[in-house]
C-alpha positions in Angstrom: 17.8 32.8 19.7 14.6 31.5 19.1 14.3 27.0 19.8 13.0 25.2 17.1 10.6 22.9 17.4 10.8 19.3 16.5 8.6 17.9 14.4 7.5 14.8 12.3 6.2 14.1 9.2 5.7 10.6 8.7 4.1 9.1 5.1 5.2 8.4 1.7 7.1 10.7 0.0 9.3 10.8 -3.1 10.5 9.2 -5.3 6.8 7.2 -4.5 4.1 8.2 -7.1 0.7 9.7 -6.4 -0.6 13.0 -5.0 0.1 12.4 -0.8 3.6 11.7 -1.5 4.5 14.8 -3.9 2.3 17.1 -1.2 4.7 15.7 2.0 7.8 16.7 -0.1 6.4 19.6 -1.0 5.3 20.0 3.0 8.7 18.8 4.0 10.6 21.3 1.5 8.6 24.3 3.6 9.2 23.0 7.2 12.9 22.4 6.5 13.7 25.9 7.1 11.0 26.1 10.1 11.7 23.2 12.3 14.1 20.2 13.5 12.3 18.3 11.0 12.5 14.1 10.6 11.5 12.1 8.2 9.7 9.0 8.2 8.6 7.2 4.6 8.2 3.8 3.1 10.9 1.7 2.0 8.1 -0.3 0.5 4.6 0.2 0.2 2.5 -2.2 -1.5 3.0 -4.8 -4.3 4.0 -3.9 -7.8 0.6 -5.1 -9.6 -1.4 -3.1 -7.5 0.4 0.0 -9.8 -0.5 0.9 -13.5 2.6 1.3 -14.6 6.0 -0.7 -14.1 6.7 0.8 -10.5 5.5 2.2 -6.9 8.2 5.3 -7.9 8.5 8.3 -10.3 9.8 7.3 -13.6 13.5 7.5 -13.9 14.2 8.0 -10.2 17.4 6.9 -9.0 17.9 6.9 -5.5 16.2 8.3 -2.2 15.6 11.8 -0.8 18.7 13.0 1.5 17.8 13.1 4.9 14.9 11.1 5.1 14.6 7.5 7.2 13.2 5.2 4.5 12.1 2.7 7.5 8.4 1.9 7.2 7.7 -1.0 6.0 3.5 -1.4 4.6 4.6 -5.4 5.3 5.4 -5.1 8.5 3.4 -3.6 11.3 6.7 -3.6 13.3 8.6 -0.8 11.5 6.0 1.3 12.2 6.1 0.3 16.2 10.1 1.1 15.9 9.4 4.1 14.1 7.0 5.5 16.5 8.9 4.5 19.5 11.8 6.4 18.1 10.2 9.6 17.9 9.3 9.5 21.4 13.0 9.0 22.6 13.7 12.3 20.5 11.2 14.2 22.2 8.8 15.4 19.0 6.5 18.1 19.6 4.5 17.7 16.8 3.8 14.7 14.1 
């Protein structure tokens, strides 16, 4: 049996609007299959008026994608120091 790697992707990702986020779920839907894959996204990115719109997130989005760590935090430079130092406890061969 073949050992699969363990990889990253870290970056916003759905429900979030805007082309990078809809390309790492579609990037995350095609390493699913190929990897021990983790998640790392925003659980908030930037402040509403920045946004044409009335949100950060698809329209009529309710809820989060399932297995992904909504930990980041664009407000705090610390999530991303506790994000990062949890993916080298688990050992990740790629990010």
């Amino acid at each position: 049996m073949v050992k699969r790697q363990k990889v990253a992707l870290i970056g916003p990702i759905y429900p979030y609007r805007g082309g990078i986020a809809q390309y790492n779920k579609e990037l995350r839907d095609a390493l699913e299959n190929q990897a021990e894959l983790t998640t790392y996204s925003f659980k908030r990115l930037y402040p509403s008026f920045l946004y044409p719109g009335k949100s950060d997130k698809e329209e009529g989005v309710k809820g989060w994608l399932q297995g992904v760590r909504y930990v980041l935090d664009a407000y705090s430079p610390f999530s991303v120091r506790r994000a990062a130092h949890k993916l080298l406890l688990m050992a990740m061969r790629r990010l």
